[in-house]
N, C-alpha and C positions, 0 to 999 in steps of 0.2 A: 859537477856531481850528478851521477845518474840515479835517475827518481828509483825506487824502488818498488818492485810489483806489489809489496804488502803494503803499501801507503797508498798508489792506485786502487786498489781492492776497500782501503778504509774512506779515501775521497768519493768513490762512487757510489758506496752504502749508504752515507751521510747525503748524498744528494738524492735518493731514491725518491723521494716524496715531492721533490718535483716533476717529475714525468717521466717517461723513457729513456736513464742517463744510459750515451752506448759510449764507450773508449776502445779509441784507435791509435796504435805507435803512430807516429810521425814524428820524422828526421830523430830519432831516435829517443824521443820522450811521448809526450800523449798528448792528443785532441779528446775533447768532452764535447759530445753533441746530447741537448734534452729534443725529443719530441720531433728530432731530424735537424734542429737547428744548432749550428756548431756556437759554440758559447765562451770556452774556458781552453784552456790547456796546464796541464801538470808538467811543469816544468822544474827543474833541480828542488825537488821536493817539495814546490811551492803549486799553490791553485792561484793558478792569474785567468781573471774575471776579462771577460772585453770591457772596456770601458762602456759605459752606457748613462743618464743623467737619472735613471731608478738607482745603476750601483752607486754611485757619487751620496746621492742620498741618504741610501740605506749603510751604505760605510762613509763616511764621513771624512774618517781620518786613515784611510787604508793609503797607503803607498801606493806608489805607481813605479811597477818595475819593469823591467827588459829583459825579459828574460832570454830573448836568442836576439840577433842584430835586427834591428829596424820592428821590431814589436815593442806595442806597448800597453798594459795591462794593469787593473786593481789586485795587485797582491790581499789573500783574503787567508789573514792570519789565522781567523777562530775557528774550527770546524768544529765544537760538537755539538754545538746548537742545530737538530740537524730541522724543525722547523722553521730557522731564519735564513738555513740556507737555500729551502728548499722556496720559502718565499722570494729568497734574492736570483734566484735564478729564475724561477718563474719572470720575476718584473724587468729583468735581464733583457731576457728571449723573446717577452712584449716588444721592446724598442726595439732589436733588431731586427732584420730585413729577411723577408722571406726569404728561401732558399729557387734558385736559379733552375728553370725548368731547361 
């Protein structure tokens, strides 16, 4: 099922409040980078979080799904809370890795 540019436009509003969210297609759904660091991807209508031990935390009981072969990611059912998303991602992008000069 292909995501839809009006639910990208609503995922990327709701994360404004963490930093610079940019989205880019790839393989034919989307990448989320905040603040140059790639973090999330929008997949068959779902925001799948990178795994990280802040999101484990702060979702608890979130799924871990696959969304294309051989990924695997925190399905992050709730978006309107758009301060806990913006905290979840911030603590996200903390644990991952700089980005590759």
């Amino acid at each position: 099922m292909a995501t839809s540019a009006e639910f990208v436009r609503f995922v990327c509003g709701q994360l404004a409040g963490a930093g610079q969210i940019r989205c880019r297609r790839m393989f034919g759904e989307y990448g989320l980078w905040c603040d140059g660091k790639f973090f999330a991807t929008i997949e068959d209508g779902m925001l799948c979080l990178k795994i990280t031990q802040a999101g484990r935390r702060l979702l608890p009981e979130a799924e871990i799904v696959e969304p294309h072969e051989g990924a695997r990611f925190l399905y992050v059912a709730e978006l309107d809370d758009r301060d806990f998303l913006a905290s979840l991602v911030r603590a996200t992008c903390a644990e991952l890795p700089d980005r590759k000069k």
